[in-house]
C-alpha positions in Angstrom: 0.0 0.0 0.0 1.3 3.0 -0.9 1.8 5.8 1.4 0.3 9.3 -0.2 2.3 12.3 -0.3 1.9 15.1 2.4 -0.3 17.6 1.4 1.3 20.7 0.3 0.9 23.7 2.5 -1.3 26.7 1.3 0.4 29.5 -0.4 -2.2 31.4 0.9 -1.0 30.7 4.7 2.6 31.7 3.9 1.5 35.1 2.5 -0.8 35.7 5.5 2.5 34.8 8.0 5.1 37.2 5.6 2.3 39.9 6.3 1.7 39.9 9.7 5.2 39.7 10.6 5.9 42.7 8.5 2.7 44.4 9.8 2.7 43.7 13.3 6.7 44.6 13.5 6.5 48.0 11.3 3.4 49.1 14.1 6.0 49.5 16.8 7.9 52.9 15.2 4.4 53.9 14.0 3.3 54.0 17.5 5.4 56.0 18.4 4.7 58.6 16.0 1.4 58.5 16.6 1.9 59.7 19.8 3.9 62.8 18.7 0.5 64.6 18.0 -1.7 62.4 20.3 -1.9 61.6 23.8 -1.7 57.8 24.9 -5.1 57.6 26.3 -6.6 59.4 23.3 -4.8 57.0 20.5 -5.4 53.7 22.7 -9.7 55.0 23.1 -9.8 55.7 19.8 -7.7 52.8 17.9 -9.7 50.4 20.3 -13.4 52.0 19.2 -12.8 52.2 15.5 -11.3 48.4 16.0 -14.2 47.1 18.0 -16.4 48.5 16.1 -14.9 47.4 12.6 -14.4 44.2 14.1 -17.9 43.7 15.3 -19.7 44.6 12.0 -17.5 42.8 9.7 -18.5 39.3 12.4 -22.2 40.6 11.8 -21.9 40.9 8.2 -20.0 37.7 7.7 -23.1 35.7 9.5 -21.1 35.1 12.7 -23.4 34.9 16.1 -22.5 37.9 18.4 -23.8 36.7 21.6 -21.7 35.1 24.8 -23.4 32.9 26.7 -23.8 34.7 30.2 -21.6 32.1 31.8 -18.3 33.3 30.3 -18.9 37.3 31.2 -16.5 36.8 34.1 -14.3 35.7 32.3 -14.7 37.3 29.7 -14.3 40.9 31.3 -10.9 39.2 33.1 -9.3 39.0 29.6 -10.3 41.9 28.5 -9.1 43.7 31.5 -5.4 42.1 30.7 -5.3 41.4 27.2 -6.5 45.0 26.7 -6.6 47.3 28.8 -3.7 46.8 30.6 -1.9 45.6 27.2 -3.0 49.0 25.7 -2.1 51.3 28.0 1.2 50.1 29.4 2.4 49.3 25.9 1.5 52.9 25.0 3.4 54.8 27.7 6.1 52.1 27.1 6.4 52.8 23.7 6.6 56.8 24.6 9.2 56.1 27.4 11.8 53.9 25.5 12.7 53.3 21.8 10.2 51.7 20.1 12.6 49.0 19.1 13.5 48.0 23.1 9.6 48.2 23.2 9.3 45.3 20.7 11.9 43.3 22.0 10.4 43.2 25.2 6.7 43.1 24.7 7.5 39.7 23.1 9.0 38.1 25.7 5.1 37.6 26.7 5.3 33.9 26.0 8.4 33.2 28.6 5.6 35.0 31.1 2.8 33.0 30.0 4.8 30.0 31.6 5.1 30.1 35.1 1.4 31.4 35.0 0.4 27.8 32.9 1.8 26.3 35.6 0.5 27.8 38.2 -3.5 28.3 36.6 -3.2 25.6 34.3 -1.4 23.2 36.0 0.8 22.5 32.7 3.8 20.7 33.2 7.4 22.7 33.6 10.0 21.6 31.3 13.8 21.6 31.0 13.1 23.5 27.5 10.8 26.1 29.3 12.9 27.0 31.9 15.8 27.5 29.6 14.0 29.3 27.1 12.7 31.5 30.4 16.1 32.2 31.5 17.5 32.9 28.3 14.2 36.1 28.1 15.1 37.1 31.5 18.7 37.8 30.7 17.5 39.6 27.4 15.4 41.7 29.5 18.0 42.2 32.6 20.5 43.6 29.7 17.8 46.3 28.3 16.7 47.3 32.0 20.0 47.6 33.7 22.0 49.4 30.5 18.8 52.2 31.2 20.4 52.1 34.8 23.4 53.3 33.4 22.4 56.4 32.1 22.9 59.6 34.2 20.0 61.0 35.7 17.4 58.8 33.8 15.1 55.9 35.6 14.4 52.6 33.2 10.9 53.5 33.4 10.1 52.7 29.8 11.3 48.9 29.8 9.8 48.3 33.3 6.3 49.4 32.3 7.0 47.4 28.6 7.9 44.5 31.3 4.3 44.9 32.8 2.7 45.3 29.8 4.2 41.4 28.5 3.1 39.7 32.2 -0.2 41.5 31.4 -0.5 40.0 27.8 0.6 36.7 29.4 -1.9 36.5 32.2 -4.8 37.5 29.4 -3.3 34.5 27.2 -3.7 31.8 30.1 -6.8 33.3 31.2 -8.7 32.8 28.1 -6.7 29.2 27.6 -9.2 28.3 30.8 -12.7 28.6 29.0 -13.9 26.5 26.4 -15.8 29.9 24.7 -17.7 28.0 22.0 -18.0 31.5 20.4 -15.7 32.3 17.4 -12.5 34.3 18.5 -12.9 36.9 16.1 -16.2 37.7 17.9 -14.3 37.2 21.7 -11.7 39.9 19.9 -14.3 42.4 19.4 -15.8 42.4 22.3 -12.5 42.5 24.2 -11.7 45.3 22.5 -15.0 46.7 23.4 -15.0 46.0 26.7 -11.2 46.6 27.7 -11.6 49.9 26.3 -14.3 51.1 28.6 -11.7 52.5 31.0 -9.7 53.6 28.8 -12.3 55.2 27.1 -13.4 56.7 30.6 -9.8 57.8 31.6 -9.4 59.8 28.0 -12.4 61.7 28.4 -11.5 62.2 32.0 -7.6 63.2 31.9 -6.9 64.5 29.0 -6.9 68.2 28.8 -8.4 68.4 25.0 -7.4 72.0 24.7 -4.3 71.1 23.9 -4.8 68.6 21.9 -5.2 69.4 17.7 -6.3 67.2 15.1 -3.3 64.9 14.0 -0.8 66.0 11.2 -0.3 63.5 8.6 2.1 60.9 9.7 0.3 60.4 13.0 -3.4 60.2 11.3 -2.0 57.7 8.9 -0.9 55.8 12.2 -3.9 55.9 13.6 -5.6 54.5 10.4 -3.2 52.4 10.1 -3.3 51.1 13.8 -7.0 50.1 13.5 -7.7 48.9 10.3 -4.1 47.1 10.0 -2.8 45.9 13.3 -6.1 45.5 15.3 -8.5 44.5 12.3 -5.9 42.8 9.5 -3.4 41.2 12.2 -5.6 39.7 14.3 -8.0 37.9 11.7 -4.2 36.6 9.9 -2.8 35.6 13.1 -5.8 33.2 13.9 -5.9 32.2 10.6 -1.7 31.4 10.5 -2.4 29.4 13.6 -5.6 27.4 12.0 -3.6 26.7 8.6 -0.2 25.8 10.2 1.5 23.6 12.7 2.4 25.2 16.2 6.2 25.3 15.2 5.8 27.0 11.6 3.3 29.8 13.0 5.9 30.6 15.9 8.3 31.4 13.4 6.0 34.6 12.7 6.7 35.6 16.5 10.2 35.1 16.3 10.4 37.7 13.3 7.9 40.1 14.7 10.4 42.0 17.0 13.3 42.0 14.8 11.2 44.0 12.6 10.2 46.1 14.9 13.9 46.7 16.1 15.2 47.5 12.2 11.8 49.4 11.5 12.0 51.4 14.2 16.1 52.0 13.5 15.1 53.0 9.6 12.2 55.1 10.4 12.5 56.6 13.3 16.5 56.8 13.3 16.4 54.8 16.3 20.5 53.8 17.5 21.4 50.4 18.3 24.0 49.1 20.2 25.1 46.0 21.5 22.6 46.1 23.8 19.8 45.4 21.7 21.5 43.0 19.7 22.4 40.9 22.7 18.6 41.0 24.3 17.3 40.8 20.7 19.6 37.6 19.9 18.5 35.8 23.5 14.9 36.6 23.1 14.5 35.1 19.8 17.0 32.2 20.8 14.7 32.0 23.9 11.5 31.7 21.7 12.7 29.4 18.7 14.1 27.0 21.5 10.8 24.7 21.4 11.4 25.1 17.4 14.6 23.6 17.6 14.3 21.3 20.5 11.6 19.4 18.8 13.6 19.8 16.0 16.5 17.7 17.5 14.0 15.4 19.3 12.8 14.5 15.4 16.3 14.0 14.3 17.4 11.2 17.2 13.9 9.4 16.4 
């Protein structure tokens, strides 16, 4: 009996991955500018409305069934709170505070987070692979953090808030890994952006002193337009999609890449310096994240 060969991968998956790589890594320097015109609470309220409410229609239009069930509110409003709100506003003062490039790097170390929390809620098992790849993050991290030490006069706010903004994004992850939704997650996206905006929504109208604040120039309203209908619409339906069309290992690979672009992006646009700072956190993050990539990699090889 013959053995038929594997079926070829979609061309249509690969193209999604290059984009949302490209995409989701270019949106770091374009935060930034953004937020030369705009406050944070103002670009985070009003990314996350016109997002929710493309989102939202575009589910309604394409036949998908809005409603929750009533059972998952909890927790539903739990991941919003991290996934969202927190995500949103500490990755927007964190991109303000430090280049946008050490904003990238560490904003992905989310998954080495997203660990110790599995264990812990989860109860997933801890690995000699995990723990290596979370070592090799923290000393990534320790090398951003302490080299803002270093400069005179100057606290490392910037990567410490981008720190809290990755355990935030982490804690969101495992939460929603505890429900079985039964709703489809580009519905459970729009209401989180809904609902995690609320407060943010709230704090914007609140604290933000709107007489001196002007209508964007042009490179900061094409961020904004970009932000919502790019990164929040675009990435998010590509990234679920990569992960349905593709294997866990070949859909990382669009994580590993995601902060290097936004390291180089952020360098070309923006004129951002780097040093061997960033190219020694950059190098042991993404050696920290590839690790399960190339364990199971080896562990195929000995077989």
């Amino acid at each position: 009996m013959k053995t038929g060969a594997p079926a070829a991968l979609p061309r249509y998956g690969f193209v999604l991955l290059v984009l949302l790589t490209l995409c989701w890594g270019i949106n770091w320097p374009l935060i930034k500018i953004a937020l030369e015109d705009l406050p944070v609470l103002t670009f985070r309220a009003v990314c996350l409305a016109g997002a929710a409410l493309v989102v939202l229609l575009l589910s309604k239009q394409f036949g998908l069934q809005l409603a929750v069930p009533r059972r998952h509110w909890p927790m539903l409003l739990l991941c919003a709170l991290f996934n969202i709100t927190g995500w949103q506003l500490l990755t927007g003062y964190g991109v303000d505070l430090t280049s946008s490039g050490r904003a990238a790097i560490i904003g992905y170390t989310m998954p080495f987070w997203a660990a110790p929390l599995g264990f812990l809620v989860l109860h997933e098992s801890v690995t000699l692979r995990r723990l290596t790849a979370l070592i090799l993050g923290t000393a990534g991290l320790s090398i951003l953090i302490i080299s803002d030490f270093e400069k005179l006069g100057e606290a490392p706010l910037g990567p410490l808030i981008m720190l809290c903004a990755a355990i935030s994004w982490a804690t969101g992850t495992v939460a929603q890994k505890r429900v079985e939704w039964g709703v489809p997650t580009i519905v459970l996206v729009g209401w989180q952006y809904f609902i995690g905006g609320i407060p943010i929504f709230i704090a914007a109208a609140v604290f933000v002193d709107y007489e001196t604040v002007f209508f964007p120039t042009l490179w900061p309203l094409l961020s904004v337009i970009y932000n919502i209908l790019i990164a929040f619409v675009f990435c998010y339906y590509a990234y679920y999609e990569v992960v349905r069309i593709f294997p866990v290992g070949i859909a990382t690979v669009g994580t590993l890449a995601t902060p290097i672009v936004g390291v180089f992006s952020g360098a070309i646009l923006l004129g951002e310096k780097l040093a061997w700072q960033e190219y020694s956190a950059l190098s042991l993050v993404v050696l920290g994240l590839g690790l399960p990539l190339l364990w199971r990699s080896s562990r195929t090889q000995l077989k």
